[in-house]
C-alpha positions as CSV (number, residue, x, y, z in Angstrom):
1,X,8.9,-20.7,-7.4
2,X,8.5,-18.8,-10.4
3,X,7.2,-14.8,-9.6
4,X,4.0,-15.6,-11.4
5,X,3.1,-18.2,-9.1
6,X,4.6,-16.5,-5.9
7,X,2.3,-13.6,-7.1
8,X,-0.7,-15.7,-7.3
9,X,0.0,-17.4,-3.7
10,X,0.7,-13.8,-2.0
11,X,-3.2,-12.7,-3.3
12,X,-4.6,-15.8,-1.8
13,X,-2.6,-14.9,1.5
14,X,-3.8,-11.4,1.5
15,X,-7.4,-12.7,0.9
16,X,-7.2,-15.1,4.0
17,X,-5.8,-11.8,6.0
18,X,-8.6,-9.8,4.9
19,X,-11.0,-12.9,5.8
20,X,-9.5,-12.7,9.2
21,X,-10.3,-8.8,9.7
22,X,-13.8,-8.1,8.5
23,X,-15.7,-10.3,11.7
24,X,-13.9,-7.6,13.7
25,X,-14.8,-4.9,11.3
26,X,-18.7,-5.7,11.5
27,X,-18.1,-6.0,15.4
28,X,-20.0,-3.0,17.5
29,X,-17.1,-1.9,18.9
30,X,-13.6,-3.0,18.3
31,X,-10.9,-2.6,21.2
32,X,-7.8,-1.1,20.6
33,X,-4.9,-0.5,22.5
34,X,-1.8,2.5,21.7
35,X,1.7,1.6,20.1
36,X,4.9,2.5,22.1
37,X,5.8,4.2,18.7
38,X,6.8,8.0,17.4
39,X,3.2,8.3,16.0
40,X,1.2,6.8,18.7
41,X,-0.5,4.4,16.8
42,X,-3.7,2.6,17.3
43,X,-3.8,-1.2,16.4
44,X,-6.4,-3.9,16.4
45,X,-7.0,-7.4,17.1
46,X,-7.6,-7.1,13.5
47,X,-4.3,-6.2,12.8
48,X,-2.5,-8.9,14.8
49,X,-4.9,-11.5,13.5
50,X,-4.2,-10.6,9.6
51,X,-0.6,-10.2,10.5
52,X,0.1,-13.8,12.1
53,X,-1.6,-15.2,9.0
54,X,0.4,-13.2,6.8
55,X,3.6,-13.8,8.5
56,X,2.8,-17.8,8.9
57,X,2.3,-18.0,5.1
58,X,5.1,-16.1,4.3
59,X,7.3,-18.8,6.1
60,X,5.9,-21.4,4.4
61,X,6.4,-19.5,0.8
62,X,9.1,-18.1,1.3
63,X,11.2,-19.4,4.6
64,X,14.5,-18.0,3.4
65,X,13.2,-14.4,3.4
66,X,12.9,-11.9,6.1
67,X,9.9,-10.5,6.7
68,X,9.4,-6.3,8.2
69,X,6.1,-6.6,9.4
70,X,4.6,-3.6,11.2
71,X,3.0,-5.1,14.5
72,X,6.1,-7.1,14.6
73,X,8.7,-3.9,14.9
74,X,6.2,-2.5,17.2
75,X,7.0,-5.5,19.4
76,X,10.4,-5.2,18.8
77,X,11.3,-7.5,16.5
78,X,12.9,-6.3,13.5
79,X,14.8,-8.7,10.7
80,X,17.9,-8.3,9.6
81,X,17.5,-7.2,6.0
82,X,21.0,-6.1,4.7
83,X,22.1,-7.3,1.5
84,X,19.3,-9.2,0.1
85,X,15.2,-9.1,-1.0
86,X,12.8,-8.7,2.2
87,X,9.0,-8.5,2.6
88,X,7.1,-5.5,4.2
89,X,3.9,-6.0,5.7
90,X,1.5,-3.9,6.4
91,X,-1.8,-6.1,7.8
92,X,-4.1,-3.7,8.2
93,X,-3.5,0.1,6.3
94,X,-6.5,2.1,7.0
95,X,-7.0,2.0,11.1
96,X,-8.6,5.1,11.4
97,X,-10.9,4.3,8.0
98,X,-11.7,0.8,10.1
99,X,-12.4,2.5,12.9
100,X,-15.0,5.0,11.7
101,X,-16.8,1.9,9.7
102,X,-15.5,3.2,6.5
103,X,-14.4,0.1,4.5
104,X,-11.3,1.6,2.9
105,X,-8.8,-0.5,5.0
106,X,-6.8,-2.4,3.1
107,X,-3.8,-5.7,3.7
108,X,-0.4,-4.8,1.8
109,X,2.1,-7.8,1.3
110,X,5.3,-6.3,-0.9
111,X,8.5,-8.3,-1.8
112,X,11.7,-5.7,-2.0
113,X,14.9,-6.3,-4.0
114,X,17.7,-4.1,-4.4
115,X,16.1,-1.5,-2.5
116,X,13.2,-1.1,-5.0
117,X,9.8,-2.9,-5.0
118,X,9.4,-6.2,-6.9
119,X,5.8,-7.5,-6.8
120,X,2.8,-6.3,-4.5
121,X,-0.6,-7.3,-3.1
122,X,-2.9,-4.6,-2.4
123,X,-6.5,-6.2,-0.8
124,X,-9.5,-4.4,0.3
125,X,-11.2,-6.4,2.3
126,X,-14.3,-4.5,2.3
127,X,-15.0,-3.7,-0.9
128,X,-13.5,-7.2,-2.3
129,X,-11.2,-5.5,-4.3
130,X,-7.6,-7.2,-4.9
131,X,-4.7,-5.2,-6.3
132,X,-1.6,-7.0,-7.3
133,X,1.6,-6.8,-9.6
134,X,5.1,-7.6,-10.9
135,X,7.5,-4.8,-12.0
136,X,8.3,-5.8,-15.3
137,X,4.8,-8.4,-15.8
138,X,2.0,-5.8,-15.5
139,X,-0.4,-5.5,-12.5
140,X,-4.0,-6.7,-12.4
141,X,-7.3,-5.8,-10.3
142,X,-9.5,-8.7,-9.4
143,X,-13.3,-7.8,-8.7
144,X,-15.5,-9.8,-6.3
145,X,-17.6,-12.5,-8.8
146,X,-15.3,-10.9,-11.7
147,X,-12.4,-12.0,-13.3
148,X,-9.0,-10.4,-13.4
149,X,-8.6,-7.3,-15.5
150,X,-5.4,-5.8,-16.4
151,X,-4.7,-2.1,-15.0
152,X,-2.5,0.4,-16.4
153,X,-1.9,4.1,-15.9
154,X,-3.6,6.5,-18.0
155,X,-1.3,9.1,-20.2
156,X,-1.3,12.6,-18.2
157,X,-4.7,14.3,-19.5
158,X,-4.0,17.6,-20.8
159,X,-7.5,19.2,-19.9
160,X,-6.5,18.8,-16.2
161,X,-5.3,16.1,-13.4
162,X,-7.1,13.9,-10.9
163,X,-5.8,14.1,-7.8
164,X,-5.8,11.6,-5.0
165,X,-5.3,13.0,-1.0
166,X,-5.9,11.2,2.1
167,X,-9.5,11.1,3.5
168,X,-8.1,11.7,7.1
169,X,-5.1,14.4,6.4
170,X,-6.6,16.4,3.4
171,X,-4.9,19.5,2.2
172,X,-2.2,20.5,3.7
173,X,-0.2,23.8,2.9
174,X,2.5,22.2,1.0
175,X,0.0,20.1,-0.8
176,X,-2.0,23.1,-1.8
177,X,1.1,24.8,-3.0
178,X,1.8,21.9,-4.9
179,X,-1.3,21.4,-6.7
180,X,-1.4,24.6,-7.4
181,X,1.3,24.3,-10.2
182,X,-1.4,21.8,-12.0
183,X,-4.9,21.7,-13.0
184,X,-6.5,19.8,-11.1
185,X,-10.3,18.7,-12.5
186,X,-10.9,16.7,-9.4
187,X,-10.2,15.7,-6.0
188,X,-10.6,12.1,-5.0
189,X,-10.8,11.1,-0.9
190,X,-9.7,7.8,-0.6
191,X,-8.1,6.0,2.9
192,X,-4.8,3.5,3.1
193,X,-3.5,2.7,0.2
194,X,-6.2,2.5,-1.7
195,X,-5.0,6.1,-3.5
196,X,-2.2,4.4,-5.4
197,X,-4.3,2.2,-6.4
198,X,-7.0,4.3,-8.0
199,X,-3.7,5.7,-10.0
200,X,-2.7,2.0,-11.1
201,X,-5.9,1.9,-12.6
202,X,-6.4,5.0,-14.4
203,X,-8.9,7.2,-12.1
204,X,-6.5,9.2,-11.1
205,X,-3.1,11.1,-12.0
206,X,-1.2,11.8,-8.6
207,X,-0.9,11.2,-4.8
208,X,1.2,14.0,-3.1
209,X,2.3,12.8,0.1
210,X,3.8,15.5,2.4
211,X,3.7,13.6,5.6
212,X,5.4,11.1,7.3
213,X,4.7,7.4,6.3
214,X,6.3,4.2,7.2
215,X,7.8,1.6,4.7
216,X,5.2,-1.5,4.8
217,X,2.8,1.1,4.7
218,X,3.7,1.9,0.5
219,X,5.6,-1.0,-0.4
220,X,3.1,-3.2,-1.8
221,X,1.0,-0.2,-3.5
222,X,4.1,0.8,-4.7
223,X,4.9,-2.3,-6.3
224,X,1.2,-2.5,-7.9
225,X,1.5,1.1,-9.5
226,X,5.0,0.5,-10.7
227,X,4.0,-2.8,-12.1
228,X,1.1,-0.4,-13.9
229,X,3.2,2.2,-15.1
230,X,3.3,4.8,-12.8
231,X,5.9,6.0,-10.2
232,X,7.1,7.0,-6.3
233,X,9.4,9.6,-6.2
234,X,10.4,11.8,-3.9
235,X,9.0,15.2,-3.8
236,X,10.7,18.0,-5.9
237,X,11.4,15.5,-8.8
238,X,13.6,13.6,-6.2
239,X,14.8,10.2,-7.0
240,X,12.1,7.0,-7.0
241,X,11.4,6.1,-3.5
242,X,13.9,3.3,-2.2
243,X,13.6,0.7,0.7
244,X,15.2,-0.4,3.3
245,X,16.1,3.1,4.3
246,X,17.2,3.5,8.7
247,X,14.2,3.1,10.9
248,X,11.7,2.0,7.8
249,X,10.7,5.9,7.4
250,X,9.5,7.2,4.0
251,X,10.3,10.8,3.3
252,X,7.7,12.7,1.4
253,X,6.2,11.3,-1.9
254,X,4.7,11.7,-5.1
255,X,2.9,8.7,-6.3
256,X,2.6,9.7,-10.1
257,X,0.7,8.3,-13.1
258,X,1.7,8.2,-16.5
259,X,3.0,11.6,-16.7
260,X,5.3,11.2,-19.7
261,X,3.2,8.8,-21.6
């Protein structure tokens, strides 16, 4: 299957994951129940809805390929992905966002070769808005009633940078000593992975990320901004973020625009 059409087929997917999710999301109150994990994690019905979707089309895209899927290493089961391309699956970014009723969830679906990220689906259920790209083809943003629109990063403006930060975490120290070697114009408050996103598309400039942060939780956003022009790297003009790493553990990030454009 050519990546174009794999592309294509992974947005549907993500669209029928975030079909599953919002019922639950316009519920009153939505149980949840605490993950046996290092962070303590809260997960959904939502989540493990969207995720069997996700993994069931996956299987019948792609059969050959493993599949990292968060609610699945919480339960244990973890792929072996040594040696070759693997997805990571994220089914439901945003729990805390879905939990307050603030519709900045999101479904990530990202293919990883070589240790770098390939093509990604980003999907806010919520909002309708659907993120996707191909390193190397471009990435696109697809409105709800509107057509697909090409998005690329914007050249770093000289009057001053937009930065994105976490609507739950804020400023921390080290982020505040790191923006502090910028001007910074603005400060954009966005949940999941929406934040790479708003780079991808030219609203912002940079994501700092000095916090811990789990594969299938950047992967696909990753792949969208990558596929836009922009970059993961890891802090202190580190290397680009890699995949596959022991335990699916990110170190700290900086999603960056188009910084030397």
């Amino acid at each position: 299957m050519p990546d174009t059409q794999l592309l294509d087929s992974v947005a549907r997917l993500a669209r029928e994951a975030g079909a599953e999710i919002m019922p639950f999301f316009e519920k009153d109150d939505i149980e949840t129940s605490t993950k046996d994990d290092a962070r303590r994690s809260q997960v959904t019905e939502a989540d493990l809805a969207a995720e069997k979707i996700i993994l069931d089309g996956l299987a019948r895209l792609t059969p050959d390929i493993p599949v990292v899927a968060e609610e699945e290493v919480a339960a244990g089961r973890t792929p072996d992905v040594a040696g070759g391309p693997f997805w990571l699956v994220d089914p439901l970014d945003g729990t805390k966002e879905f939990l307050k009723k603030i519709p900045e969830f999101t479904v990530n679906i990202g293919l990883i070769e070589n240790g770098r990220p390939k093509l990604g689906v980003v999907f806010a259920p919520a909002a309708g808005d659907l993120y996707a790209g191909e390193v190397g083809a471009g990435a696109w943003m697809e409105r709800s009633g509107d057509g697909r629109t090409p998005i690329r990063v914007r050249a770093f403006p000289p009057e001053g940078i937009v930065v994105a930060l976490s609507r739950t975490y804020g400023q921390s120290t080290e982020v505040r000593r790191f923006l502090a070697r910028y001007d910074v114009t603005r400060q954009v408050d966005a949940g999941s992975s929406i934040k790479f996103c708003l780079i991808a598309r030219g609203e912002a400039d940079v994501y700092p990320r000095y916090g811990g942060s789990m594969e299938w939780d950047t992967a696909a956003a990753h792949a969208v901004l990558a596929a836009a022009g922009g970059s993961v790297r890891e802090i202190d003009d580190g290397p680009e973020l890699r995949y596959g790493k022991p335990g699916f553990r990110n170190s700290y990030f900086i999603a960056w625009g188009g910084v030397d454009d």
